[in-house]
KEKELO-291193 format. One record per residue (C-alpha): residue number from 1; residue in three letters; z, y, x. Coordinates in Angstrom, 1 decimal. Layout:
# residues N
BABA    nr   rest       zz       yy       xx
BABA   NUM    ALA        Z        Y        X
...
# end
This chain:
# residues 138
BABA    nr   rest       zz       yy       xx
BABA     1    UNK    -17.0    -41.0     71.4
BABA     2    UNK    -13.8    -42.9     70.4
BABA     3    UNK    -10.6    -42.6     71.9
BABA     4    UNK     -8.5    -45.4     73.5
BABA     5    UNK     -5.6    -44.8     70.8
BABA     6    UNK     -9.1    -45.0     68.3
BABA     7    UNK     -9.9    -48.3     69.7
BABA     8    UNK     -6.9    -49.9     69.7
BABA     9    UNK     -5.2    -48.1     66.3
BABA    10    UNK     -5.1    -51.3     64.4
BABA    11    UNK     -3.0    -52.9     67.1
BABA    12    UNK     -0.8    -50.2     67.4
BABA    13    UNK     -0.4    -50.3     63.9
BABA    14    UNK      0.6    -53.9     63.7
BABA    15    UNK      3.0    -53.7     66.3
BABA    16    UNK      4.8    -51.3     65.0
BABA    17    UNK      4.7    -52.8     61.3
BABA    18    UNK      6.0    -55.9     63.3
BABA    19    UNK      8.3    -54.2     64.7
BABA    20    UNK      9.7    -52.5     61.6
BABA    21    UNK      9.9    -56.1     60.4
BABA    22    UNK     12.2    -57.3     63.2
BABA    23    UNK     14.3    -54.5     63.2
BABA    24    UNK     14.8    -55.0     59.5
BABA    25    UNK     15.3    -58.5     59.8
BABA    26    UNK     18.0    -57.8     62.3
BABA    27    UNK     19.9    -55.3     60.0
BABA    28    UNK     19.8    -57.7     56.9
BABA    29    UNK     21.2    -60.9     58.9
BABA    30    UNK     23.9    -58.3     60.5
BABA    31    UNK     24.6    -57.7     57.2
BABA    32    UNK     24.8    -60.8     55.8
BABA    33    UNK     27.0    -62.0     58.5
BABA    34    UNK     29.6    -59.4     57.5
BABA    35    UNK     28.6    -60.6     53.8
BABA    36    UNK     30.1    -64.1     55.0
BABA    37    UNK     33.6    -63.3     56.6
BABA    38    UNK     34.3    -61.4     53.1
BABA    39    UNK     32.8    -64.0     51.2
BABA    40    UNK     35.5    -66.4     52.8
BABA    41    UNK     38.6    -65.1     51.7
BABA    42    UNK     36.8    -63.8     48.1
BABA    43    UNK     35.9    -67.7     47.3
BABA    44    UNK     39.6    -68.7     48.3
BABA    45    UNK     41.2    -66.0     46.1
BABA    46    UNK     38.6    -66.3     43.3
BABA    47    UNK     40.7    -68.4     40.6
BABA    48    UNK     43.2    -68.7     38.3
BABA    49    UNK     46.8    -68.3     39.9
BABA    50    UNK     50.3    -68.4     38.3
BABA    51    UNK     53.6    -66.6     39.9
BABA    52    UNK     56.1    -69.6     41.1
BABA    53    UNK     58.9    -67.4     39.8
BABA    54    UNK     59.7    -67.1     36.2
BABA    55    UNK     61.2    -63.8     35.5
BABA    56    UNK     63.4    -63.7     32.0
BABA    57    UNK     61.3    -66.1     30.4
BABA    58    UNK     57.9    -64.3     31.1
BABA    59    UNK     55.3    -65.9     32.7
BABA    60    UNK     52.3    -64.0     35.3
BABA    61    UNK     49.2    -65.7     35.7
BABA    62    UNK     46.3    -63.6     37.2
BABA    63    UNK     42.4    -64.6     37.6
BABA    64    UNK     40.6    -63.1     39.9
BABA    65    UNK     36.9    -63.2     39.3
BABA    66    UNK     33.7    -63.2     41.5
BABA    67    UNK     33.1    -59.9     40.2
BABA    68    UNK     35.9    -58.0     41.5
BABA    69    UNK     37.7    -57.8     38.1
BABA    70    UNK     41.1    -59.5     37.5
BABA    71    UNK     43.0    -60.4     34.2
BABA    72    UNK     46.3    -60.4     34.4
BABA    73    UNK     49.0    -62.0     31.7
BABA    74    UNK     52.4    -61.6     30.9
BABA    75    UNK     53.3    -64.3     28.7
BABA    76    UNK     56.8    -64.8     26.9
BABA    77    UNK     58.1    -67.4     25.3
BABA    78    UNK     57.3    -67.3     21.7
BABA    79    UNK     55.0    -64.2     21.6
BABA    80    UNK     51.0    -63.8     22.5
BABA    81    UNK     50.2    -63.1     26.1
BABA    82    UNK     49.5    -59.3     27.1
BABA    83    UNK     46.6    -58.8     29.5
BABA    84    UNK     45.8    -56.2     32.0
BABA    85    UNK     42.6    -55.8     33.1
BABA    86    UNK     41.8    -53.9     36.5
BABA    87    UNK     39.3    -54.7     40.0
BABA    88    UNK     39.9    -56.2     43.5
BABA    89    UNK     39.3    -56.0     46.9
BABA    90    UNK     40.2    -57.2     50.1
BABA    91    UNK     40.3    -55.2     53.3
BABA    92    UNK     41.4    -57.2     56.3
BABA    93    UNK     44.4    -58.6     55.3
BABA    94    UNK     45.6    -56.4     52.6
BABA    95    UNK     44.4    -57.2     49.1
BABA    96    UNK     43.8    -54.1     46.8
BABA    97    UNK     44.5    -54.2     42.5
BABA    98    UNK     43.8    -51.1     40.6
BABA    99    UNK     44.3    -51.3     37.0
BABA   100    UNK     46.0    -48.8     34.3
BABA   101    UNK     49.4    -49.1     35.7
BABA   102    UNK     48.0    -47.7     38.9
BABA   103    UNK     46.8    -49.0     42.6
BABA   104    UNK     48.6    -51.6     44.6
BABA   105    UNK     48.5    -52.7     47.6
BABA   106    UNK     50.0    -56.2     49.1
BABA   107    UNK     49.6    -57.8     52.1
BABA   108    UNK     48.5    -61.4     52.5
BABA   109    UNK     50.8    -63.8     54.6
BABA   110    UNK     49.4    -67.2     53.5
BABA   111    UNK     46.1    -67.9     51.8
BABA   112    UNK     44.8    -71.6     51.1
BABA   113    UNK     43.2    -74.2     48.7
BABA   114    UNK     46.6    -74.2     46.5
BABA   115    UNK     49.1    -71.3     47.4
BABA   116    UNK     48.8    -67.4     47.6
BABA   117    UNK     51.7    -65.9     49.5
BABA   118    UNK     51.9    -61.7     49.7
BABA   119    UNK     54.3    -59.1     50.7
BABA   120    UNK     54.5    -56.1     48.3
BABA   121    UNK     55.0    -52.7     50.2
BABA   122    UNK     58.3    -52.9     49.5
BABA   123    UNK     58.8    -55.8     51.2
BABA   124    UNK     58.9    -58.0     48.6
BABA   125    UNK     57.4    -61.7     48.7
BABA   126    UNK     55.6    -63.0     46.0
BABA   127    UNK     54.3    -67.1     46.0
BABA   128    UNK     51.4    -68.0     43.3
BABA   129    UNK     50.1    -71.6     42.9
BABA   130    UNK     46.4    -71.8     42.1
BABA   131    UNK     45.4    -73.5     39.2
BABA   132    UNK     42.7    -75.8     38.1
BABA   133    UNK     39.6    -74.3     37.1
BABA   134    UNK     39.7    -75.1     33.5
BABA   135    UNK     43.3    -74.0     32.8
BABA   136    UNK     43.4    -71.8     29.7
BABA   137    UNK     46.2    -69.3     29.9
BABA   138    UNK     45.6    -68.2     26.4
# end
């Protein structure tokens, strides 16, 4: 002789697999939202970007890429550009570059469509303009 949970197993079963599902679905659009508020400031960063301040002749640009990688230039006058790659990453408001030199850390006080303002950890301010997309800095 059957048993209620015998009778009604497939329901059970389907209510739990639904369930699952909703749980699930939950999760991934909790994640997604998160997903969003990074993907904010990453699509304003992502781009090419040149220091305002000319140091000596030498020119920085810096292109940070969807990917999390950067490229970095120092350019002098008359000789080939150096470049320096490393990764990203934004936490809050500080933004993160690791690269062979080492790990840095600066915080951001203005980011827009056309200028990138941070504070170095020792306090100093940098200002980069963006660029246009198909600006070659080789």
């Amino acid at each position: 002789m059957p048993t209620t949970f015998h009778k009604h197993r497939s329901h059970i079963v389907s209510m739990l697999f639904l369930l699952l599902l909703i749980v699930f679905d939950g999760c991934r659009n909790a994640h997604n939202q998160n997903d969003l508020k990074k993907t904010y400031k990453e699509s304003l960063i992502s781009s090419k970007w040149k220091l305002r301040e000319v140091d000596s002749g030498i020119e920085y640009f810096i292109e940070f890429r969807d990917s999390l990688y950067i490229a970095q230039y120092y350019r002098e006058q008359e000789k080939f550009p150096k470049m320096y790659p490393g990764e990203w990453s934004i936490n809050g408001d500080t933004l993160f570059i690791n690269d062979k030199r080492g790990n840095f850390s600066s915080l951001f006080l203005t980011l827009n469509d056309s200028v990138m303002i941070l504070q170095r950890t020792d306090s100093v301010v940098i200002i980069f303009d963006r660029l246009s997309d198909d600006f070659k800095i080789l």
